[in-house]
C-alpha positions in Angstrom: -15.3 3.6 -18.4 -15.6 6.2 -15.0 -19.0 5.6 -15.8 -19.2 2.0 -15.5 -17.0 1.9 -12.2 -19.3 4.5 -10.6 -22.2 2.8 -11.4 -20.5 -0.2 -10.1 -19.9 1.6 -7.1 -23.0 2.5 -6.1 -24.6 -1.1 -6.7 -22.2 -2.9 -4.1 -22.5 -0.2 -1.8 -26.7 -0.8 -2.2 -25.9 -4.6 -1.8 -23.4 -4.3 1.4 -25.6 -1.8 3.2 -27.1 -4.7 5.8 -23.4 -6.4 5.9 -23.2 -3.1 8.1 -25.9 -2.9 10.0 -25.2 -6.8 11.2 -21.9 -5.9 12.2 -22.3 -2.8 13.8 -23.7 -1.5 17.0 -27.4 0.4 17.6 -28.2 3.2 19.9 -31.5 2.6 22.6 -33.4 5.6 22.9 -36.2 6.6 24.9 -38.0 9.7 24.3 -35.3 10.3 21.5 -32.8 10.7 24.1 -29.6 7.7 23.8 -30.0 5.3 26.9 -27.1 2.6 25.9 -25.9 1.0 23.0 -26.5 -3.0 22.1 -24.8 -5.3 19.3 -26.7 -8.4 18.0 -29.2 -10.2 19.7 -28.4 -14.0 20.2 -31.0 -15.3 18.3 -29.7 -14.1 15.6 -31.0 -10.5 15.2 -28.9 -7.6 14.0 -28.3 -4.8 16.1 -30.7 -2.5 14.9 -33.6 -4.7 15.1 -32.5 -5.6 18.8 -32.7 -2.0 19.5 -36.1 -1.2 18.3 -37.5 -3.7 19.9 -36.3 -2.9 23.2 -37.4 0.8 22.6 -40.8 -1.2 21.9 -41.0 -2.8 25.2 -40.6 0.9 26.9 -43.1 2.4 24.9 -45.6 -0.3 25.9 -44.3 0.0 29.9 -44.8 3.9 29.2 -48.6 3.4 28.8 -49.4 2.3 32.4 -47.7 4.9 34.6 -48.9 3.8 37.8 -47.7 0.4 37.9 -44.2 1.4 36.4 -41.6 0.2 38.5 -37.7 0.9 39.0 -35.4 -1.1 36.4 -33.7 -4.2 38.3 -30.9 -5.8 37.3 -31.3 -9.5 37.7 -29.2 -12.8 37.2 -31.4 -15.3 35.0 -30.2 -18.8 33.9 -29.8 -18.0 30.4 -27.7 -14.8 31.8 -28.0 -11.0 33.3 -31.1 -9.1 32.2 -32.4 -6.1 33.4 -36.0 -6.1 34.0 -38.8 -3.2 34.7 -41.9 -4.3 37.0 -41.4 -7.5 36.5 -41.1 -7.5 32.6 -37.5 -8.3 31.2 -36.6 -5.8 28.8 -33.1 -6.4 27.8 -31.1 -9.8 28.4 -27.0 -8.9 28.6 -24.9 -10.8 25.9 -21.7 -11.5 26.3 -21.0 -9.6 22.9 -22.7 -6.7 25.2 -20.1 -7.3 28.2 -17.3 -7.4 25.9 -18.0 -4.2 23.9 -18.4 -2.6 27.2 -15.1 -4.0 28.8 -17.0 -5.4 31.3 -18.6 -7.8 33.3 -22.7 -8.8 32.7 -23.4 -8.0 36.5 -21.9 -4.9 36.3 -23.0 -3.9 33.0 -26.8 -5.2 34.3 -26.2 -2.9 37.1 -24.7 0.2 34.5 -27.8 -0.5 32.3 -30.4 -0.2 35.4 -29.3 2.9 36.7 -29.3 4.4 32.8 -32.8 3.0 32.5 -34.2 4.3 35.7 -33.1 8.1 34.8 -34.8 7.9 31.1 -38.3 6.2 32.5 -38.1 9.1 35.6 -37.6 11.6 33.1 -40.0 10.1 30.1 -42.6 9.9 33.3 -42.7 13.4 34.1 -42.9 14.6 30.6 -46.2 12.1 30.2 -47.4 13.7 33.6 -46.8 17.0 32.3 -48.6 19.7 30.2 -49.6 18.0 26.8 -49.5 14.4 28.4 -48.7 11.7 27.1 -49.8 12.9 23.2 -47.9 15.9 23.8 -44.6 13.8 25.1 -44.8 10.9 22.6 -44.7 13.4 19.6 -42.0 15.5 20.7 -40.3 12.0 21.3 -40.9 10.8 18.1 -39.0 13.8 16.9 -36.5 13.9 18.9 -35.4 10.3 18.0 -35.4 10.7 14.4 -33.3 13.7 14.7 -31.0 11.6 17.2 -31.0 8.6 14.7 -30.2 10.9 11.7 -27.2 13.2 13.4 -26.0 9.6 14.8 -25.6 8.2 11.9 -24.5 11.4 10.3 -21.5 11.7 12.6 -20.6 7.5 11.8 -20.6 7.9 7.9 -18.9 10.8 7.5 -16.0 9.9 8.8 -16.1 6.3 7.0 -17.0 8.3 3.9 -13.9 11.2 4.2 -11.5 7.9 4.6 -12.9 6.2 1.6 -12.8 9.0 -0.8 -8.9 9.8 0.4 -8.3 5.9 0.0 -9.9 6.6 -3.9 -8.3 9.9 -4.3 -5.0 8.1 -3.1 -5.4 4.9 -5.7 -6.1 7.2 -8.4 -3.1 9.4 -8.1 -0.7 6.2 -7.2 -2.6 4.7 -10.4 -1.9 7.9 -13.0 1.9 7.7 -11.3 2.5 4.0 -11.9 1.1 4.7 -15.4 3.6 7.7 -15.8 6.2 5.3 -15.0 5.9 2.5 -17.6 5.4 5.3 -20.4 8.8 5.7 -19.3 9.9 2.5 -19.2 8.5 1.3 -21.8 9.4 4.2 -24.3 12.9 2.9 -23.7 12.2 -1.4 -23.7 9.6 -1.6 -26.3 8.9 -1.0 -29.6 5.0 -1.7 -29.8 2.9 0.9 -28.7 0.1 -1.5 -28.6 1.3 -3.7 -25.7 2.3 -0.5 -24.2 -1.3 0.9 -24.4 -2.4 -2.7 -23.6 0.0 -3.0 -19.6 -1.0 0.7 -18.7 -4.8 0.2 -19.0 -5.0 -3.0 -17.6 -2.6 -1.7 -14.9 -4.3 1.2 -14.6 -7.6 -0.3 -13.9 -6.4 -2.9 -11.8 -4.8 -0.6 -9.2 -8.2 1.5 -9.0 -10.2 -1.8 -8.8 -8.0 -3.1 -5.8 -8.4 1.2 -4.4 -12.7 0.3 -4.7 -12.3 -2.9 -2.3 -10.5 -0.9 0.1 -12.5 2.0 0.2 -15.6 -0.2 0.2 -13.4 -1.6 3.4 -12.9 2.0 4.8 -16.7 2.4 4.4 -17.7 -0.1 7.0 -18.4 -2.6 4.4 -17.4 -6.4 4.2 -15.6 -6.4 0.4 -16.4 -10.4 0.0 -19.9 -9.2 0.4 -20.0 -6.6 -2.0 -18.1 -8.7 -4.6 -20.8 -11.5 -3.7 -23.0 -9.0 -4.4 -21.9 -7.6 -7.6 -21.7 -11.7 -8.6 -25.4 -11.5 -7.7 -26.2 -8.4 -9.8 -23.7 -9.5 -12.7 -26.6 -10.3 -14.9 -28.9 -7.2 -14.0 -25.7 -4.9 -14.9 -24.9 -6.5 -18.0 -28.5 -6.0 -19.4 -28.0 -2.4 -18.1 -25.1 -2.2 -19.0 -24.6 -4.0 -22.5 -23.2 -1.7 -24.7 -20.8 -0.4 -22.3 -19.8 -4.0 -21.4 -19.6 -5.0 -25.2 -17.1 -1.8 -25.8 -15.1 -2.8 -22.6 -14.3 -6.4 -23.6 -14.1 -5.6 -27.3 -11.4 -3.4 -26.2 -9.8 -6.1 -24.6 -10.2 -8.4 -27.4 -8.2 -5.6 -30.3 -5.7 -4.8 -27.5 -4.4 -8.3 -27.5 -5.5 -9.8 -30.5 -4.1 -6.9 -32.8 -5.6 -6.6 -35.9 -4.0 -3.6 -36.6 -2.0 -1.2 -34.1 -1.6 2.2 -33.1 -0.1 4.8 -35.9 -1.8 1.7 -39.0 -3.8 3.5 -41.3 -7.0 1.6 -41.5 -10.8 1.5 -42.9 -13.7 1.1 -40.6 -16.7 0.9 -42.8 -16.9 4.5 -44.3 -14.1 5.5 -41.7 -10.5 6.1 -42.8 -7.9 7.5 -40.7 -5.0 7.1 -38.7 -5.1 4.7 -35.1 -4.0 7.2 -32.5 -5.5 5.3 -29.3 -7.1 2.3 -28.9 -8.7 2.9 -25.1 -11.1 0.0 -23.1 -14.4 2.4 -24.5 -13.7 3.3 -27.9 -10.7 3.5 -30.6 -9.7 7.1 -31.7 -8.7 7.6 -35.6 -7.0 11.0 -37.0 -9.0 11.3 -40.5 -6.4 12.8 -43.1 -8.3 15.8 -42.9 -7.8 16.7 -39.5 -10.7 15.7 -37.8 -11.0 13.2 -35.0 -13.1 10.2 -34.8 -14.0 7.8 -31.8 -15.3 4.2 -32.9 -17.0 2.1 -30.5 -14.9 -0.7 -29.9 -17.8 -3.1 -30.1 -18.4 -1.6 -34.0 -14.9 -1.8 -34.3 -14.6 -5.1 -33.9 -17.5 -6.4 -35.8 -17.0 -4.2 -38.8 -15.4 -5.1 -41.7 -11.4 -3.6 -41.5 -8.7 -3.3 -44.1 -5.8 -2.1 -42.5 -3.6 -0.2 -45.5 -0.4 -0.6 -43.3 -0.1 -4.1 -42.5 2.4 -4.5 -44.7 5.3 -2.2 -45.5 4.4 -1.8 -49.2 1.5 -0.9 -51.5 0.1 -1.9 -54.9 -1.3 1.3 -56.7 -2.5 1.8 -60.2 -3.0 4.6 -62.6 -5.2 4.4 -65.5 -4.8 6.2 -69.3 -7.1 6.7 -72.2 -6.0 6.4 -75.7 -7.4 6.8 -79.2 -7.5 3.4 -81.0 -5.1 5.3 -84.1 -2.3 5.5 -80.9 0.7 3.1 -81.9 0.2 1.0 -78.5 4.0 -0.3 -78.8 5.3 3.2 -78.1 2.5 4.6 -75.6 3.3 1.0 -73.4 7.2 1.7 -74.1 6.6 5.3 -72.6 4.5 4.1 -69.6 6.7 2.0 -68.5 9.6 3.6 -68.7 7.8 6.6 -67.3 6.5 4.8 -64.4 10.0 3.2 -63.7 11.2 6.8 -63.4 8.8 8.2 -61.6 9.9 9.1 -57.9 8.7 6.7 -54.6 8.2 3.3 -56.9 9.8 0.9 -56.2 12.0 -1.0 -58.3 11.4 -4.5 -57.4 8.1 -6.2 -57.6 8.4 -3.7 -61.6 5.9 -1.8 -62.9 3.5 -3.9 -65.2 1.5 -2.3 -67.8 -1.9 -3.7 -69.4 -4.5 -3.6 -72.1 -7.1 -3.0 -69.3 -10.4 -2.0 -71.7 -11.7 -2.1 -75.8 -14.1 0.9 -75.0 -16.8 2.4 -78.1 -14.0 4.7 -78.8 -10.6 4.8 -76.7 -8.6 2.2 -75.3 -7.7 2.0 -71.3 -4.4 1.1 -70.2 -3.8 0.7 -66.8 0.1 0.5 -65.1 0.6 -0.9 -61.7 3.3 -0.4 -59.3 4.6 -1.0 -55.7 5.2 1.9 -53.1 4.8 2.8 -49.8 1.5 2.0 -47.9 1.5 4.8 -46.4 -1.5 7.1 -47.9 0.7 10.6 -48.1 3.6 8.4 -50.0 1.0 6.6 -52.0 -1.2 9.6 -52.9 2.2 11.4 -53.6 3.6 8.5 -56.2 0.5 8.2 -57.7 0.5 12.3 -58.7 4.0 11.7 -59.9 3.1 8.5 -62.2 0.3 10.6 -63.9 2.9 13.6 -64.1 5.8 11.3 -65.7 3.6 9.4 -68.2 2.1 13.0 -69.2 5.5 14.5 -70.0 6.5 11.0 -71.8 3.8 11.0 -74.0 4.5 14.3 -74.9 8.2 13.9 -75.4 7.1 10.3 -77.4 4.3 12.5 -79.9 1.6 10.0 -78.7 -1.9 12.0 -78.6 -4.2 12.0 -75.8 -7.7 11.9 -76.7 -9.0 14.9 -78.1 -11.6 16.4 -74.9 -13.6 18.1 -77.7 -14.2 15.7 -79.3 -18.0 14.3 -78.8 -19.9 11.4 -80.6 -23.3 11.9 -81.0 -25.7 9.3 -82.2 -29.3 10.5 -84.2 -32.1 8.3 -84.0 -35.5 8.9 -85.9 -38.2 9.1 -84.5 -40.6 6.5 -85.8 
């Protein structure tokens, strides 16, 4: 189950990644070093792509020296811009003015002066040793290194704040499930709701903990749960089996075809339920050993439950010689079985004529005990003991186990 909310995880996140770069702001750099800082373009470009190509207008001013100009900041009809001999390279928005908690002229004016110092400085370093091959290389690096440590130091931040937010669901979630094993050790008597509340509760709190760290990230949560709609069916190819455990847990939780402590058959599997969980359903074979069922074999497997009901039918079988008075050896089964400790008195004992074999006769007794397996192994031992000791206090023989019938055929 981590597995599948980790993977889960990591898919919005994938998804809501340009939800971020839409809504946030981008750093202009020339020669790798920051000049100022634009939000989305008006025509609908994100803030990122704004910034590039405004860093793509310098480069292309950069590659005629002479003619380069001071920036100028200039009022247009569609609004400030600041423009560099002649050529606009950046047009102020009022997104711009706003982040800036400012006015358009005076931000045009900011802009200029920002822009003059990076072209002086990005001039000298073309006019320098290495020229311009020299400077555009070292600016190429510098910029990448800028980008990366900028965006280093504006996700790790986001990131510290969304694992506490997760650390602090998780540890809310384990306390509120503490609680109702409390509660509910004291208001109810099925352990199977009980496992049923905590794990949807459980899972519910750390669901609402992911939208709210996918918050703290940066990230818009209706667009990573549009996103996760959007990937649904890609996950739950990838995910099938997980999926198919995780929804037949759901399914045995609240339909309840048998419950925790039953004593039930899964196939080859016998043991006792000690957890059904949202993954898989743990049994305690008599043995000792633990077994974990898939919830998704679970529930399309073939289960008899052996405590459903409070009571048992068992049987114990008896061969006799056909020279046995059958009167007296049904008499002393009976009686013997009546006797015998854990059966019950009411449905009675019943004793029948079960088989005519070649040379003995079966007789098989059936009573009612307890359904669970240690009382009904234990009865059954103490039928067989009690008919043995009542056969013997009744003189009826047994049949003789050295005695052999052996049939000679010729060969022909």
């Amino acid at each position: 189950m981590r597995l599948l909310c980790w993977i889960i995880l990591a898919c919005a996140l994938l998804i809501a990644v340009p939800a971020v770069a839409q809504s946030d702001v981008s750093t202009v750099r020339l020669d790798g070093n920051a000049v100022f800082q634009v939000g989305p373009a008006t025509d609908g470009d994100d803030a990122s792509t704004r910034a590039r190509r405004i860093e793509a207008r310098l480069a292309g001013l950069l590659r005629n020296l002479n003619a380069l100009a001071p920036p100028v900041a200039r009022q247009a009809p569609s609004g400030w811009s600041v423009s560099v001999s002649g050529i606009p390279v950046v047009t102020i928005t009022d997104r711009d003015a706003e982040d800036n908690v400012t006015t358009q002229p005076a931000l045009a004016k900011r802009w200029a002066l920002a822009l003059d110092r990076s072209l002086t400085r990005a001039r000298e370093r073309r006019l320098s040793w290495g020229g311009r091959f020299g400077a555009e290389t070292r600016a190429s690096a510098e910029a990448a290194f800028g980008r990366l440590t900028e965006a280093v130091f504006r996700i790790i931040p986001r990131a510290i704040a969304a694992l506490a937010v997760i650390l602090i669901f998780w540890m809310f979630a384990r306390g509120v499930r503490a609680l109702l094993r409390l509660i509910f050790r004291r208001t109810v008597d099925d352990v199977t709701v009980e496992s049923l509340i905590k794990q949807l509760t459980y899972y519910a709190i750390l669901a609402l903990g992911f939208f709210v760290a996918v918050d703290a990230l940066g990230f818009d949560p209706t667009t990573v749960a549009a996103g996760l709609g959007l990937t649904g069916i890609v996950l739950g190819f990838a995910l099938k089996d997980i999926l198919s455990n995780f929804v037949s847990g759901l399914l045995l939780l609240t339909l309840r075809p048998f419950k925790i402590g039953d004593q039930i058959v899964i196939g080859e599997l016998e043991g006792s339920v000690e957890r059904i969980e949202l993954r898989a359903t743990r049994l305690r074979a008599y043995d000792g050993r633990v077994m974990l069922v898939p919830n998704a074999e679970v529930f399309t497997s073939r289960i008899v439950n052996n405590t459903a009901d409070p009571v048992r039918r068992g049987s114990v079988g008896v061969w006799l010689g056909y020279d046995t008075d059958l009167r007296k050896a049904v008499t002393a089964i009976e009686t013997a079985t009546r006797a015998a400790k854990g059966v019950l008195e009411t449905p009675p004992p019943v004793v029948r004529l079960d088989e005519l074999g070649a040379d003995d006769l079966f007789i098989k007794v059936t009573f009612w005990t307890d359904s669970r397996r240690g009382d009904f192994k234990n009865t059954g031992s103490a039928v067989r003991a009690a008919v043995l000791e009542a056969f013997k206090s009744a003189d009826v023989a047994l049949p003789n186990p050295d005695t052999r019938i052996v049939t000679l055929r010729s060969e022909r």
